[in-house]
C-alpha positions as CSV (number, residue, x, y, z in Angstrom):
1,X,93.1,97.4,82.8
2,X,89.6,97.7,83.8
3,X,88.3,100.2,86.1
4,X,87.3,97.5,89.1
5,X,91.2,96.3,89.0
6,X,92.3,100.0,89.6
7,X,89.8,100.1,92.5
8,X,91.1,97.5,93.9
9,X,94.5,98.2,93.3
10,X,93.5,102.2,95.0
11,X,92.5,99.9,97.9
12,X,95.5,98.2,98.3
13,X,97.3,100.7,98.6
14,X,95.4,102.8,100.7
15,X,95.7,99.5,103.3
16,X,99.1,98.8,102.7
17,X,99.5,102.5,103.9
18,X,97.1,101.9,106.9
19,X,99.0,99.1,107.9
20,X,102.5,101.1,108.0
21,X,101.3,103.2,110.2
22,X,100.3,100.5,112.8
23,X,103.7,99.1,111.7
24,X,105.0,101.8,113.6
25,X,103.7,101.6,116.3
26,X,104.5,97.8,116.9
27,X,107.9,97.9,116.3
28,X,108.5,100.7,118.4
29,X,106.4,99.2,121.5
30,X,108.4,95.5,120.5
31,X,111.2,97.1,121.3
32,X,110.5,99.0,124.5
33,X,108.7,95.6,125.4
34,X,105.4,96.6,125.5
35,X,102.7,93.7,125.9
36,X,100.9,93.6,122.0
37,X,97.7,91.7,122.3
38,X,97.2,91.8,118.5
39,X,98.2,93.2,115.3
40,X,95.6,93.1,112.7
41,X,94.9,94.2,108.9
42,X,91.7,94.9,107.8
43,X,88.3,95.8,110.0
44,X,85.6,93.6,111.2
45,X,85.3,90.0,111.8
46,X,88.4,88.1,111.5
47,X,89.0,85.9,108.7
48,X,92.6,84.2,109.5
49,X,94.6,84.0,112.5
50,X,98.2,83.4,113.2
51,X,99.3,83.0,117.0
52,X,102.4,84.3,117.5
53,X,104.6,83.6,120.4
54,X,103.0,87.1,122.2
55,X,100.8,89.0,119.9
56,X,97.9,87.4,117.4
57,X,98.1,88.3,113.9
58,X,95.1,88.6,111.9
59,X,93.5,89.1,108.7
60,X,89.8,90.6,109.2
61,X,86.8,91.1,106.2
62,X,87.4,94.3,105.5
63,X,89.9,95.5,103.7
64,X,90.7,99.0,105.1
65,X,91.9,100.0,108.2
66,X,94.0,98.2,110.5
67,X,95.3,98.4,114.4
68,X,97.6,97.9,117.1
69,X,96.4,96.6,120.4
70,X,98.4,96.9,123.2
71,X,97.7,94.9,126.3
72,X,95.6,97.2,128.8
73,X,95.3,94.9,131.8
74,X,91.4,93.7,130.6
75,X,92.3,89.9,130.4
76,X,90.2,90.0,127.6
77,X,90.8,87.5,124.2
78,X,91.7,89.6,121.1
79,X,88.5,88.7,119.4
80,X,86.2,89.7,122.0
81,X,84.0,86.9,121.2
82,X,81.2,86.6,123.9
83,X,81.0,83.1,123.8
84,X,84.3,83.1,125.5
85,X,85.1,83.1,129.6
86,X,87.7,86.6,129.7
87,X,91.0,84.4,129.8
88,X,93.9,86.1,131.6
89,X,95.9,88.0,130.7
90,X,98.9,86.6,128.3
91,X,101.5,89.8,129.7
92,X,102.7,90.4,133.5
93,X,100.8,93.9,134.8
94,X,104.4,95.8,134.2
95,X,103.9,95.2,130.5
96,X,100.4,97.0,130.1
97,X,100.7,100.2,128.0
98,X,100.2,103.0,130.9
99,X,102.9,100.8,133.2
100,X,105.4,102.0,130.8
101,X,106.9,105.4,131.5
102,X,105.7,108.6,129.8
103,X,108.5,109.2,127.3
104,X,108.2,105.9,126.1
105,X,104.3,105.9,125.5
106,X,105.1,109.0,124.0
107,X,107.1,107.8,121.1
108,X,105.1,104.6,120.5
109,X,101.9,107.0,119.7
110,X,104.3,109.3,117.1
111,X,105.7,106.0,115.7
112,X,102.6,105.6,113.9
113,X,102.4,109.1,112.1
114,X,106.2,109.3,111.9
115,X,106.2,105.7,110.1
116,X,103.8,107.8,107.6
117,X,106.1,110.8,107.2
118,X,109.1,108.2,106.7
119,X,106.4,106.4,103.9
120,X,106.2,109.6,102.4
121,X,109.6,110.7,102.5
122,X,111.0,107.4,100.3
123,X,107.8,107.5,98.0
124,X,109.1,111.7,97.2
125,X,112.7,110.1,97.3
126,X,111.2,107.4,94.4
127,X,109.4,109.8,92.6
128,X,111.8,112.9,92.4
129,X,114.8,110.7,91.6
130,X,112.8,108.5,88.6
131,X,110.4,111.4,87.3
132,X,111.8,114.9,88.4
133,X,109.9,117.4,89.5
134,X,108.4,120.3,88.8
135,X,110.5,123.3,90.4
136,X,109.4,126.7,89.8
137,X,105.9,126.6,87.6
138,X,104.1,129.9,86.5
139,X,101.0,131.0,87.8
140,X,99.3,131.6,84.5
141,X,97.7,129.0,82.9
142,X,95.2,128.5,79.2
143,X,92.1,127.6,80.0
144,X,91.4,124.9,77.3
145,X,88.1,122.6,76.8
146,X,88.7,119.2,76.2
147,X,84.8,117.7,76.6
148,X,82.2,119.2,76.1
149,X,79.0,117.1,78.0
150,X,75.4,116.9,76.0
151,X,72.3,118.9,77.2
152,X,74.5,121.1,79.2
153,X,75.0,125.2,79.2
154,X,78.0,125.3,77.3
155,X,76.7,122.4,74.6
156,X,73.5,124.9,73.9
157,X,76.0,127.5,74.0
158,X,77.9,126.1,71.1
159,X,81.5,125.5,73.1
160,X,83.7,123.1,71.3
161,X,86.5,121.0,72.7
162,X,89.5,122.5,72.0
163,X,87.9,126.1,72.7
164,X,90.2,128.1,74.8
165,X,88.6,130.1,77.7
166,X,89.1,134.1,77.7
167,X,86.3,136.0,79.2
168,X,83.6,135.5,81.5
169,X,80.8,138.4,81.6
170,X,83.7,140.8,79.9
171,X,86.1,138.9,82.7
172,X,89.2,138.5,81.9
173,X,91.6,135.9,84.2
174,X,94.8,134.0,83.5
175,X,94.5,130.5,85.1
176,X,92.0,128.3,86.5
177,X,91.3,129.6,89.6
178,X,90.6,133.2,88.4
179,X,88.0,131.7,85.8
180,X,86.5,129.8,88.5
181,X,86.1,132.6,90.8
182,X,84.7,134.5,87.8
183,X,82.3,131.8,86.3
184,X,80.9,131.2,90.3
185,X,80.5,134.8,90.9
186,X,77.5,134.9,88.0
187,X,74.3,135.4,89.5
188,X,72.2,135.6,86.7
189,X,71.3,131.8,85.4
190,X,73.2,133.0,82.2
191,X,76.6,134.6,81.0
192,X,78.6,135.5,77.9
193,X,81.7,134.0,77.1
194,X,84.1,134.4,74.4
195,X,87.0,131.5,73.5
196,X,89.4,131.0,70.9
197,X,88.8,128.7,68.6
198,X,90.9,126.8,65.9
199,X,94.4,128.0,68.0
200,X,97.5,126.4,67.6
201,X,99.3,126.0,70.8
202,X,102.8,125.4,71.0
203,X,105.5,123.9,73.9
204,X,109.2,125.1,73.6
205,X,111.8,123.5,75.1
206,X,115.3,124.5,76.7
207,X,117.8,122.0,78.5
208,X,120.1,124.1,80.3
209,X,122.1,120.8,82.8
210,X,119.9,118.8,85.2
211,X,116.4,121.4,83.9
212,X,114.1,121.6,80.7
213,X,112.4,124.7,80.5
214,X,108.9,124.4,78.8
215,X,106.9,127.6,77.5
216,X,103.2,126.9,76.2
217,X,101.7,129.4,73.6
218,X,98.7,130.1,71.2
219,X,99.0,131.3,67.9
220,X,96.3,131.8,65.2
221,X,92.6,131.2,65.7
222,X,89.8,133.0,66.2
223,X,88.2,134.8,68.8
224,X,84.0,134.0,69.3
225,X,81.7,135.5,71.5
226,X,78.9,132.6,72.9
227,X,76.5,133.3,75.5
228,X,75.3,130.6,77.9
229,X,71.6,130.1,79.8
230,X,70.6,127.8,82.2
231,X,73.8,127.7,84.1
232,X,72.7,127.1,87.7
233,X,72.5,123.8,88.2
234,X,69.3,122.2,90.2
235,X,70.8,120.1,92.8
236,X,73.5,122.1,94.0
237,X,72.3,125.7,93.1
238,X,75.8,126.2,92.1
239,X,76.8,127.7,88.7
240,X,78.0,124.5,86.0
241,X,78.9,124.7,82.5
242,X,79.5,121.3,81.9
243,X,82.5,120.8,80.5
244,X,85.7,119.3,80.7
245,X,89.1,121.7,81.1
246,X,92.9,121.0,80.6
247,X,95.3,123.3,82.5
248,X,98.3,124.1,80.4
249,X,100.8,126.0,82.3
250,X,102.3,128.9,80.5
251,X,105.7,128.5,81.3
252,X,107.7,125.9,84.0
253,X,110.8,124.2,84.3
254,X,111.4,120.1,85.7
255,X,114.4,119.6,87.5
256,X,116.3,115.7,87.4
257,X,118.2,114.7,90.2
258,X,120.8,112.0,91.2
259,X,120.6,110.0,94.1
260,X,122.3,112.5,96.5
261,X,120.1,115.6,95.4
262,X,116.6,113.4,95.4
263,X,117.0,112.6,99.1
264,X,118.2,116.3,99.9
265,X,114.7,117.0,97.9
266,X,112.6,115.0,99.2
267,X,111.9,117.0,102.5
268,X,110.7,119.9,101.8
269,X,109.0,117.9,98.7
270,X,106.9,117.0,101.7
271,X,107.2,119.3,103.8
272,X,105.2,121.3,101.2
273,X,102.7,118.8,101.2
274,X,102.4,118.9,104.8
275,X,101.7,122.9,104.5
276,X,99.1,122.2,102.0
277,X,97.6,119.6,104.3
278,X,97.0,121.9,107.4
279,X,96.2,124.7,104.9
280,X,93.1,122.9,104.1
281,X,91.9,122.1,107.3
282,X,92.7,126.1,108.5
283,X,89.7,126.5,105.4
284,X,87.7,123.5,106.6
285,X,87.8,125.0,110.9
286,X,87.5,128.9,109.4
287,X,84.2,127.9,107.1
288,X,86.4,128.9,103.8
289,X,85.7,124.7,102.9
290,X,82.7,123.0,103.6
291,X,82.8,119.0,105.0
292,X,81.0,118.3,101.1
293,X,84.4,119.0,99.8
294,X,86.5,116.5,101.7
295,X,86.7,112.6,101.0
296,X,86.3,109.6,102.7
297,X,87.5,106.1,102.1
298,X,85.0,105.7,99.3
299,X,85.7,109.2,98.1
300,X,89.6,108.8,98.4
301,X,89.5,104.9,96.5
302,X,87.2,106.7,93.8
303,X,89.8,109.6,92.9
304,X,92.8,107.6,93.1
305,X,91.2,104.9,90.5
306,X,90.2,107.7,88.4
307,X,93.4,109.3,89.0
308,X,95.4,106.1,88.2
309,X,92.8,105.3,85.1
310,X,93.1,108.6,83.1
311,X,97.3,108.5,83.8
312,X,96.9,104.7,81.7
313,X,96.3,106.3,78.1
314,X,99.7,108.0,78.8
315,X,101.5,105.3,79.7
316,X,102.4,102.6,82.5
317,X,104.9,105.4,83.5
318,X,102.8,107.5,84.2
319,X,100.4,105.4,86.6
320,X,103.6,105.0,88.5
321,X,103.9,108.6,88.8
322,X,100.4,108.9,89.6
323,X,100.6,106.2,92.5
324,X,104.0,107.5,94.1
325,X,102.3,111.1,94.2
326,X,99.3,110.0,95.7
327,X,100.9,107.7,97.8
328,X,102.9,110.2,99.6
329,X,100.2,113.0,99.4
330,X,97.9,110.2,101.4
331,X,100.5,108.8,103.5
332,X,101.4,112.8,104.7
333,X,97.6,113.1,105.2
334,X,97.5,110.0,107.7
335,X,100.3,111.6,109.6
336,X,98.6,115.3,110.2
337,X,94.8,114.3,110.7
338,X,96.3,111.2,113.1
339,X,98.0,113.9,115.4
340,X,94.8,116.0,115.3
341,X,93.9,116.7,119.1
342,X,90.7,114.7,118.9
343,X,90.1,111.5,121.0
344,X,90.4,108.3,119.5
345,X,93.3,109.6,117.1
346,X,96.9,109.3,118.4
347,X,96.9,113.5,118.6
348,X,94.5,112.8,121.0
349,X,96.2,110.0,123.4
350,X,99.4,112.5,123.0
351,X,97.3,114.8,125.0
352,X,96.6,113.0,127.9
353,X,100.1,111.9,127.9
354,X,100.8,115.9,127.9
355,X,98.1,116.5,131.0
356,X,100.1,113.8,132.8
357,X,103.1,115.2,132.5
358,X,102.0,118.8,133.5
359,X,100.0,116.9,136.8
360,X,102.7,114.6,137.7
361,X,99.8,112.1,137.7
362,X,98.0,110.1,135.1
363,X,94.3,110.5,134.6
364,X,92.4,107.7,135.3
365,X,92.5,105.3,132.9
366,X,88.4,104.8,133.5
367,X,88.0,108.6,132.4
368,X,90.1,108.9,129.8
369,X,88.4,105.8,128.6
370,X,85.4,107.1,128.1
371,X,86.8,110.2,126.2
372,X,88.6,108.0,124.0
373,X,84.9,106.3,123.5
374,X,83.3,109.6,123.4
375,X,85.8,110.1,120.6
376,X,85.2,107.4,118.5
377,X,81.5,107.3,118.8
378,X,81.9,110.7,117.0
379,X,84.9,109.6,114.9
380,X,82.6,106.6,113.6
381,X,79.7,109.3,113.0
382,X,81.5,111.8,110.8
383,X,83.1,108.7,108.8
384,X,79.6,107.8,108.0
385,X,78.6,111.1,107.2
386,X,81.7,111.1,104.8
387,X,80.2,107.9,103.6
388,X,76.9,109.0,101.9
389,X,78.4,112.1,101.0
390,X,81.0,110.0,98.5
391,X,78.4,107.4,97.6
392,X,75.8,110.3,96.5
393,X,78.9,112.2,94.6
394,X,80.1,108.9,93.2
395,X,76.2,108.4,92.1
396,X,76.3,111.7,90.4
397,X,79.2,111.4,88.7
């Protein structure tokens, strides 16, 4: 399969989540009979419209994104067109969204990201009880060159693939992350190295029941020093080597599950994602990540097609585990950043439902209108921000 068909599959199912979170929110206002104006998929103008008995239904150009519109009172037609006199409005003024009592609005804002925790919690469900999972892994990893790219430090240097990573500037580490603290904290525009070359490396297995235990090792080979200049790289200023790693883990065991034990599993399958989630914005708000390092939509179609891609030489089995994962790694991302307490975003509508209820009053809907606006002028700013950032990193490679 070529690489434009597993962009546009990563598109589909980025919108196919999109839409089940809107999903949510129309079938929970349909059934407390909220007025729905329209339920579209897709952004921009609209391509194909089905009037429904209430609500229009429409396809739109652009393939991601999607929304819910409930009836506000505006008398306004769906498509906004300004061609149009404002016709009136197709719902009585008791069906308008802020005529509804407050427990009710509340739920039909946390359908939306709870129809994305339910997404996530079958795709785990799917995953765990077809694949497995990998229970308890070891922290320590080998540090093993797979590519090595021309013109670059470690091709001067004379790094093979297959070269396993030991020291950095007499730096010793045992997984990836203490080689990349080690390699980054260089500050001359050259370091030594020394990898094992020519190793054999070994997995051992054990079955013991429903687990396999796996234990990777290297045998044999022989230990070369290498010393590597012109490391910094000129666009970033950060320190690059240029080559490609695999991270075998040391030692891990996969767990298979039944029916019964997959669903139990699935939860806090999640809820760990959920953690890892809010653990990178805490590093985003506390300046321990920069904005550089997150991904937009073009950013987020890009890695899952790579993603989905590199899994094909292994197998079609393997690009099903590759879109369950990712599916309900995105689909638990939708949830948190969507209950974020910024306006525009359902975290933000929940907390004007919350000022309401601590007033015993409702602000204005004129005010909090122009918030919302406020909101998604800015919303609509850092997207494009996150837009040119994952066009020039897609441009570099």
């Amino acid at each position: 399969m070529s690489s434009v068909l597993y962009i546009i599959l990563a598109i589909l199912i980025l919108s196919i989540l999109i839409v089940l979170h809107e999903l949510g929110h129309y079938l929970v206002g349909k059934a407390f009979g909220f007025g729905i104006m329209e339920f579209s998929i897709g952004m921009g103008p609209v391509l194909f419209r089905v009037r429904g008995k209430e609500t229009d239904f429409t396809l739109r150009a652009f393939p991601i994104g999607g929304s819910c519109r409930f009836f506000e009172e505006t008398g306004t037609d769906p498509d906004g067109e300004s061609d149009e006199q404002p016709k009136e409005p197709r719902f009585p003024p008791e069906r308008s969204f802020n005529a509804q009592k407050v427990w009710k609005r509340l739920l039909v804002i946390v359908a939306g990201p709870l129809m994305n925790v339910m997404t996530a919690l079958v795709l785990a469900f799917v995953l765990l009880l077809s694949f497995g999972a990998t229970v308890d892994a070891g922290k320590e990893q080998i540090v093993q060159v797979t590519e090595v790219e021309a013109d670059t430090a470690a091709a001067r240097a004379g790094v093979q693939a297959g070269d396993i990573l030991l020291f950095v500037d007499g730096k010793t580490f045992s997984d990836y992350a203490g080689f990349s603290e080690a390699f980054s904290a260089v500050r001359a525009n050259e370091v030594d190295l020394v990898v094992l070359r020519g190793a054999e490396i070994k997995t051992e297995e054990t079955k013991n029941g429903d687990s396999t235990t796996y234990v990777t090792t290297e045998s044999g080979g022989e230990q070369i020093s290498l010393h590597a200049t012109d490391i910094r790289d000129k666009h970033t200023g950060n320190n690059r080597l240029g080559v490609s790693l695999a991270l075998l883990t040391r030692s891990y065991y996969e767990q298979r599950y039944n029916v019964l034990t997959a669903a139990g599993a699935s939860f806090p399958y999640c809820w760990n994602m959920i953690r890892q989630v809010y653990g990178a914005l805490f590093d985003l708000f506390t300046g321990k990540a920069c904005i550089n390092q997150m991904s937009g939509v073009i950013g987020t179609v890009s890695i899952m097609s790579d993603t989905m891609q590199t899994a094909s030489a292994y197998g079609v089995g393997d690009v099903i585990y590759v879109i369950l994962l990712l599916g309900a790694l995105i689909s638990v991302n939708f949830a948190v950043v969507n209950l974020l307490p910024i306006p525009a975003l359902d975290g933000g509508r929940l907390v004007f439902i919350v000022i309401e209820i601590i007033r015993g009053k409702p602000i204005p809907p004129e005010k909090e209108g122009i918030v919302h606006f406020i909101g998604m002028i800015l919303l609509l700013v850092l997207i494009a921000v996150m837009m040119v950032s994952d066009l020039i990193n897609c441009f570099r490679g």
